[in-house]
N, C-alpha and C positions, 0 to 999 in steps of 0.2 A: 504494500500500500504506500508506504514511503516513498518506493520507488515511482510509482506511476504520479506521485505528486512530482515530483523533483524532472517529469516528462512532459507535463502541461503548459508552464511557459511557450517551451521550444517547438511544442502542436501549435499555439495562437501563433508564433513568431513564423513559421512554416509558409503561411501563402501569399505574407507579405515578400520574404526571401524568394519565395517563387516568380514571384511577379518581375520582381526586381532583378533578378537572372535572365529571362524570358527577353523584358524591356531594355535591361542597362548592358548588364556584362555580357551577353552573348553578341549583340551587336557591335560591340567595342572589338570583342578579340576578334570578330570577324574581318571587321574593318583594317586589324592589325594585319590579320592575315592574308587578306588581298592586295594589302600595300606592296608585301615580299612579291605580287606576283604581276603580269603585264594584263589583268584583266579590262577590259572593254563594256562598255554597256550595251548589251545588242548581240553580243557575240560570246559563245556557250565557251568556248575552248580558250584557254591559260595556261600559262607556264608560269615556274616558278624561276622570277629573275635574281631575288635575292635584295641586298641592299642597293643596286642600278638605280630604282625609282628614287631611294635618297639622295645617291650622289648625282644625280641630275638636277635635282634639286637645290643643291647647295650652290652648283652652278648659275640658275636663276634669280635675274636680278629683278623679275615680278615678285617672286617668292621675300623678297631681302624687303622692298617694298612694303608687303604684304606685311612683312614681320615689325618692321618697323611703321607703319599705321597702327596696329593693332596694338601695340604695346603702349604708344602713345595716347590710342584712345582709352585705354585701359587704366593709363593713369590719368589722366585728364577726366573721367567723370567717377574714378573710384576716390582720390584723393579731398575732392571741394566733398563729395557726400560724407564722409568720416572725420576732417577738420572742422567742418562749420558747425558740426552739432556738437563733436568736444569742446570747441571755445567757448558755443555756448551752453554747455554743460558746466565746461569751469570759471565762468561769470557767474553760474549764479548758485555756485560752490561757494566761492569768495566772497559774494554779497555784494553785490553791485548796489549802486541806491535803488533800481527799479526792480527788485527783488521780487516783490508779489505781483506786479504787472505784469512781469513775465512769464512768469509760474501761471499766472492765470489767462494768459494769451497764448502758452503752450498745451495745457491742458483745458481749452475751452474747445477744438474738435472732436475731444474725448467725450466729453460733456452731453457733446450738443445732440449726438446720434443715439446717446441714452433716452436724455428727453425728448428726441423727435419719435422714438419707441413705443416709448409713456403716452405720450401725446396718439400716438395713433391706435 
């Protein structure tokens, strides 16, 4: 009996893991695994090239491009989203004079969807 308890988490956690295999990791390593080879869309028959498609790649000055957009954009809207709200996290840590105006301008979206709830 002990033991078929200490088995029931791992049943609930079971179709969620399934899902998740199905969805995420099986289509990754697939994806890995087509890389290694000269596959086509349209076309059934592939060989396996090996690392070819990466070293062509490095060679690509789209790719370099690519890389370097993406990285830029990457810091460019992750950086303002994660500074702006710690300064103003540690403004009004410190106690700024407009302490409560903002606490209550920050937590009045919170508010408002409660009461519009209540209300309806």
């Amino acid at each position: 009996m002990r033991r078929r308890g200490a088995l029931t988490p791992y049943l609930f956690l079971l179709p969620g893991l399934l899902l998740f295999g199905v969805f995420r990791l099986y289509p990754l390593l697939d994806g890995l695994r087509l890389s290694f080879t000269n596959a086509r869309l349209g076309r059934p028959q592939y060989a396996w090239v090996g690392l070819a498609n990466y070293e062509r790649l490095l060679d690509d000055t789209r790719f370099h491009a690519s890389l370097w957009n993406t990285a830029f954009y990457t810091l460019a809207s992750t950086l303002p989203i994660l500074a702006i709200p710690l300064a103003l996290a540690l403004a009004l840590h410190r106690g700024v004079r407009l302490t409560t105006l903002l606490r209550g301008a920050f937590f009045f979206p919170f508010t408002l969807s409660v009461v519009a709830v209540g209300l309806t």
